[in-house]
C-alpha positions as a Markdown table, in Angstrom:
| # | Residue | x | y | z |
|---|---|---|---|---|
| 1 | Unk | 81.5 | 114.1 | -5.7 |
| 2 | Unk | 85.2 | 113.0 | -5.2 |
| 3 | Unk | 85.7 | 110.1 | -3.5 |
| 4 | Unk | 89.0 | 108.6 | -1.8 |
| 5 | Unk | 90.8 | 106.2 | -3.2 |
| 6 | Unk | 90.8 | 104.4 | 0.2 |
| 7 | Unk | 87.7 | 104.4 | 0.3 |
| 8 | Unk | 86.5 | 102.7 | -2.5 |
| 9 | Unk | 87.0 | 98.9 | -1.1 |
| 10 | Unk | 85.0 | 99.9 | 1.5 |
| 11 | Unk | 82.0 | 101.1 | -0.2 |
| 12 | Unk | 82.3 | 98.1 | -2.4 |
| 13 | Unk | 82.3 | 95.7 | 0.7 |
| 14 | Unk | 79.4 | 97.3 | 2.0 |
| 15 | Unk | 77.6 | 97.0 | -1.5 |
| 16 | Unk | 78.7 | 93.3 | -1.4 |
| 17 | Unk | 77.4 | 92.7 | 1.6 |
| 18 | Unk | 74.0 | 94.4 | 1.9 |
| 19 | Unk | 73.1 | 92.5 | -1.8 |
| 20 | Unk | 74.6 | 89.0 | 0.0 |
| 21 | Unk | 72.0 | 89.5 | 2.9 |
| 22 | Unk | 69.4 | 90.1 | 0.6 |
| 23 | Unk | 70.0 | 86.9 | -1.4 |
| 24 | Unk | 70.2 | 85.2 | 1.6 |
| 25 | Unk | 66.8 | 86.3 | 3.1 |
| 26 | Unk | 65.4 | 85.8 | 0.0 |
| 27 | Unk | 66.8 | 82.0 | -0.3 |
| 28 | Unk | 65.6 | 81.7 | 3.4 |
| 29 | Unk | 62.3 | 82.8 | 3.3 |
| 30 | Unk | 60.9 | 79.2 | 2.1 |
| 31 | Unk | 62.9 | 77.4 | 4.6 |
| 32 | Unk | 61.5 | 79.7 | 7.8 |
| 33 | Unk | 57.7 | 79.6 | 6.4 |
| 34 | Unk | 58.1 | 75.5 | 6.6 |
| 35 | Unk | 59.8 | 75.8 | 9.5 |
| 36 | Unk | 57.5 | 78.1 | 11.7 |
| 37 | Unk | 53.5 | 77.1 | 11.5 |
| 38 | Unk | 50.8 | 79.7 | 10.5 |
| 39 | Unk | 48.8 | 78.7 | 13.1 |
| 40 | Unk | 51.7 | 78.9 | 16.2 |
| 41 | Unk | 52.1 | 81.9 | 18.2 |
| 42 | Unk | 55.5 | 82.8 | 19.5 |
| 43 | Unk | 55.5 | 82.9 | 23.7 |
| 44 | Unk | 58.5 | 85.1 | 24.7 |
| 45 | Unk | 61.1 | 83.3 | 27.3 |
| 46 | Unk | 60.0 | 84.9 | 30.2 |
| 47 | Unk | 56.3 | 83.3 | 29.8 |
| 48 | Unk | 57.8 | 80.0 | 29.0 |
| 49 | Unk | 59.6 | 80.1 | 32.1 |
| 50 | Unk | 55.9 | 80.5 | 34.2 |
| 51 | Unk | 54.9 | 84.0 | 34.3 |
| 52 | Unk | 52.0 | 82.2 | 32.6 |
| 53 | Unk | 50.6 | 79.0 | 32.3 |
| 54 | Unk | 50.0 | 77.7 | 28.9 |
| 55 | Unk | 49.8 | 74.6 | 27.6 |
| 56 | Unk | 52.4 | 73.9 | 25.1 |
| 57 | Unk | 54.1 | 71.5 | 22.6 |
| 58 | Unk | 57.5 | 72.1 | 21.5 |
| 59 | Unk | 57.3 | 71.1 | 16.9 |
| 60 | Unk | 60.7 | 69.3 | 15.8 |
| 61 | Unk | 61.9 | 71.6 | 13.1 |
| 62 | Unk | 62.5 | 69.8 | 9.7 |
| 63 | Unk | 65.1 | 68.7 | 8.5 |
| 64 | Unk | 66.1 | 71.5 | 6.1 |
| 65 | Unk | 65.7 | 74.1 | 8.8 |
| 66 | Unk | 67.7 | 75.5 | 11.2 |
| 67 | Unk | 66.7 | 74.7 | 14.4 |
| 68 | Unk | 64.9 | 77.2 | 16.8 |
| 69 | Unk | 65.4 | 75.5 | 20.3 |
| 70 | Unk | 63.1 | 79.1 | 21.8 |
| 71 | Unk | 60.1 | 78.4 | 19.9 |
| 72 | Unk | 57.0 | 77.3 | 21.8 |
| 73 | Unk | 53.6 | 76.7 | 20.4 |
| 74 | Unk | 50.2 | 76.5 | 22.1 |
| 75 | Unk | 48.0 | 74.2 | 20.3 |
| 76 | Unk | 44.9 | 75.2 | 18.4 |
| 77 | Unk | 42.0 | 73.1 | 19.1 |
| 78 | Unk | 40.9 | 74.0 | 15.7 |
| 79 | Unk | 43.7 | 71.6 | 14.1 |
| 80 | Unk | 42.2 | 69.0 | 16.0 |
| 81 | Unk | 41.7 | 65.8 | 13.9 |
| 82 | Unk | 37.7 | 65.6 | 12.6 |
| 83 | Unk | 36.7 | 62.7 | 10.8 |
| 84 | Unk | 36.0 | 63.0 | 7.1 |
| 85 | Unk | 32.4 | 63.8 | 6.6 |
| 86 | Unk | 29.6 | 60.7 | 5.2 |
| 87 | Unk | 27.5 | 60.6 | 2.9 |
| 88 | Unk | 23.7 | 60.7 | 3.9 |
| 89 | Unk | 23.6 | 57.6 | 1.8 |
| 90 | Unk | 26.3 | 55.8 | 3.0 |
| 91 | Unk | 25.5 | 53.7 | 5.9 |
| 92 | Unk | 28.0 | 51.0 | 8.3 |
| 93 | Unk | 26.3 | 48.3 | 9.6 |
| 94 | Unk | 28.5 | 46.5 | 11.8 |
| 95 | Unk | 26.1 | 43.9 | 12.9 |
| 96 | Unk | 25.3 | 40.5 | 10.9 |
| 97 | Unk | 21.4 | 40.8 | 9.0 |
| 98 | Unk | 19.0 | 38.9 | 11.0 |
| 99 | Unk | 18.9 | 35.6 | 10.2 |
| 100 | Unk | 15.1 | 33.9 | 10.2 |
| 101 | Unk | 14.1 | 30.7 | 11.4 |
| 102 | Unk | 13.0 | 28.2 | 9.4 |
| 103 | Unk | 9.8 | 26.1 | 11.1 |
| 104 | Unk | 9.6 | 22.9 | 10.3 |
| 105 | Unk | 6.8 | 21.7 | 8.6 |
| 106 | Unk | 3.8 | 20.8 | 10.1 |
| 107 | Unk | 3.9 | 16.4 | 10.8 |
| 108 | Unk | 0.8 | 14.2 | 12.1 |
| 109 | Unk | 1.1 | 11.9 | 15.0 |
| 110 | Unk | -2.2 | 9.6 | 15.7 |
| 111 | Unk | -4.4 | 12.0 | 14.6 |
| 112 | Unk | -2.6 | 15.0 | 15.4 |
| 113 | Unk | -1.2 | 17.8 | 13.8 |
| 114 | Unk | 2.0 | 18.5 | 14.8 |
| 115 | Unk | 3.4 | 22.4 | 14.6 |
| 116 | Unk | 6.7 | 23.4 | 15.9 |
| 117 | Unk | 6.5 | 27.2 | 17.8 |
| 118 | Unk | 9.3 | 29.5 | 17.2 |
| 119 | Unk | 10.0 | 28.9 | 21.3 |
| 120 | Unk | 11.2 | 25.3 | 19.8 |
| 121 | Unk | 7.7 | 23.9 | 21.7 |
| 122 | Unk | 5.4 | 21.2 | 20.0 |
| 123 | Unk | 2.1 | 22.4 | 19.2 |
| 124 | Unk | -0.5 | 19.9 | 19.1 |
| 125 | Unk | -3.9 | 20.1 | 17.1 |
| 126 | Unk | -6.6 | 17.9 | 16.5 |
| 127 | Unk | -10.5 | 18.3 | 15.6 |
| 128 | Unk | -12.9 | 16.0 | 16.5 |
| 129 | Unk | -16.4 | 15.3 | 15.5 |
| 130 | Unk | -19.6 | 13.6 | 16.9 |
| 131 | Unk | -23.4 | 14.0 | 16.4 |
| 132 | Unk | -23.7 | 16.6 | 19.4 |
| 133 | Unk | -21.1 | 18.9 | 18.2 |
| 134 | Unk | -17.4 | 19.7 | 16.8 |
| 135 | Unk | -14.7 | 20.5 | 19.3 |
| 136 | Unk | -11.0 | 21.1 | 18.0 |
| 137 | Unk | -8.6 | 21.2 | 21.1 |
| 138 | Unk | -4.7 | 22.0 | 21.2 |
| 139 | Unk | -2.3 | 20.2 | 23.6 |
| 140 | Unk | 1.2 | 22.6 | 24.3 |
| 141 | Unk | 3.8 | 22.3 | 26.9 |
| 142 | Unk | 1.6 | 19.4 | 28.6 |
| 143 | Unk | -1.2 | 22.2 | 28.8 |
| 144 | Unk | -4.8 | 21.2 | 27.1 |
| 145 | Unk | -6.6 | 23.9 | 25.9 |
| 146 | Unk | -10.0 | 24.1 | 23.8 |
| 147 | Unk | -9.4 | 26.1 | 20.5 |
| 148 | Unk | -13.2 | 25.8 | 19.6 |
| 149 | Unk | -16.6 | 24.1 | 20.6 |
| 150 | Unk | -19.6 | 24.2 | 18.0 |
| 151 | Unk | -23.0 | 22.4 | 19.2 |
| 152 | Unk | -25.3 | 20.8 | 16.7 |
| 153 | Unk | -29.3 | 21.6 | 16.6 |
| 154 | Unk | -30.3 | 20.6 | 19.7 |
| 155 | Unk | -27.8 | 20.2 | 21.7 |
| 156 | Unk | -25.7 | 23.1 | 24.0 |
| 157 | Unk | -22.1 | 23.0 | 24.8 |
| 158 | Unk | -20.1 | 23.0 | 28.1 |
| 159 | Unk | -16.4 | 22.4 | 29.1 |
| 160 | Unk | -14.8 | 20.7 | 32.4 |
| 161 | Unk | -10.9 | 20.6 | 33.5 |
| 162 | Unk | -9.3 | 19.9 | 36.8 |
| 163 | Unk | -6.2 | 19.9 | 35.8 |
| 164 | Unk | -4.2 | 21.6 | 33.3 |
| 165 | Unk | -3.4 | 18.2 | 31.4 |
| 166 | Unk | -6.9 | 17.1 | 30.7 |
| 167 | Unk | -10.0 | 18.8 | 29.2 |
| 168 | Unk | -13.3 | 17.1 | 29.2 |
| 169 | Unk | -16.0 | 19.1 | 26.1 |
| 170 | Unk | -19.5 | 18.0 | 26.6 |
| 171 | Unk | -22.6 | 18.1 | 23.9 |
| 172 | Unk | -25.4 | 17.2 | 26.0 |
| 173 | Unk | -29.3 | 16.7 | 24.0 |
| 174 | Unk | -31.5 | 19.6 | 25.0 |
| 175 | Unk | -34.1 | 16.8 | 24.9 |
| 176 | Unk | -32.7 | 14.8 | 27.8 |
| 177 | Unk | -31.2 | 11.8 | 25.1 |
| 178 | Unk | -27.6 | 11.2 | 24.4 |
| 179 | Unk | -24.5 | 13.3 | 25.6 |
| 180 | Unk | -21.1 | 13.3 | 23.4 |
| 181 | Unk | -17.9 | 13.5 | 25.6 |
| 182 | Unk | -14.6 | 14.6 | 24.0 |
| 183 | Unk | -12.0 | 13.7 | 26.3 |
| 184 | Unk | -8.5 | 14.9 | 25.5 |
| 185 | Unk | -5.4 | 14.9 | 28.0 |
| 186 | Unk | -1.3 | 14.7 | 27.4 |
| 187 | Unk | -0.6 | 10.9 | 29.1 |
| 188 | Unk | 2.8 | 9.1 | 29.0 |
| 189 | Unk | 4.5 | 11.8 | 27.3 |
| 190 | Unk | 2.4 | 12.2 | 24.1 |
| 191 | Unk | -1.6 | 13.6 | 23.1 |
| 192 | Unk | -4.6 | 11.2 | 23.5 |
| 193 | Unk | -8.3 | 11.9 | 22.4 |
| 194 | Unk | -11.6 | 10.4 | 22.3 |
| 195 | Unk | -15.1 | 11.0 | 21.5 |
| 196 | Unk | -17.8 | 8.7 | 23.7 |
| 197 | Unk | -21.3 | 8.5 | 23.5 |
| 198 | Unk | -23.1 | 8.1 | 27.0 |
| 199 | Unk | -27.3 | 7.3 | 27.1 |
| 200 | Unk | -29.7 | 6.8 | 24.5 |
């Protein structure tokens, strides 16, 4: 084949040329995959300008990379940020333990023992004895209250109270002889209790 001497610079320029724009495609090619995401899709001009309505977010290109001022991305919900996974061990506790109360230890005051509720109330207890019977009563919040009643042989139990701040307990004979009165009532701001004997 006889080629022109003419021709010969152009045939090299072409040569020159074709391997330049493949060197430079090639140098490209990591520059236009950082530049374009895997996960964008392309939307041609004429959808951008409202044939359609999509929701879109224009990327700044990097640095290195030329800019593309035409491309529009719709966002994938799937590159929406999740948070990291936990361990089925792992637990957050955001609020403080529980703290517990500490009671105070039980005191006596004339004969009474003295309990503090958790309500921050003074509890009251006392048991008294007589020959007709043993009666243990409780005093709380100004309120008198009979915890227990236990006759002796012989003798049967009852109870009287007209008002919440006093309780009468009575161990009357069975025989018709004495009677034991336990008489217990919140006065002047603190417990009293007696035991009285009435009749032979």
């Amino acid at each position: 084949m006889r080629v022109e001497k003419g021709a010969v610079p152009v045939l090299l320029w072409c040569l020159a040329t074709t391997a330049s724009i493949g060197v430079a495609s090639l140098a490209l090619r990591p520059v236009l995959r950082t530049a374009v995401p895997q996960d964008s899709i392309p939307v041609a001009a004429g959808d951008e300008r409202g044939d359609r309505k999509v929701a879109t977010q224009t990327l700044p290109p990097p640095s290195a990379a030329p800019s593309t001022p035409d491309m529009v991305v719709i966002e994938d919900p799937s590159s929406a940020f999740t948070p990291p996974p936990t361990s089925p061990g792992a637990t957050r506790t955001t609020q403080a333990p529980p703290t517990q109360k500490t009671t105070a230890p039980p005191r006596t005051v004339d004969g009474w023992t003295v309990t503090t509720g958790s309500d921050g109330v003074d509890v009251y207890l006392k048991s008294f004895r007589s020959e007709g019977g043993d009666a243990v009563v409780r005093i709380r919040a100004e309120v008198v209250s009979l915890v227990t009643a236990t006759p002796r042989e012989g003798y049967s139990v009852s109870q009287a109270q007209n008002e919440p701040a006093r309780l009468v307990v009575q161990f009357v004979s069975d025989s018709g002889g004495a009677a034991y009165l336990v008489d217990c009532m919140w006065w002047q701001g603190g417990p009293h209790g007696s035991v009285t004997k009435v009749g032979n």
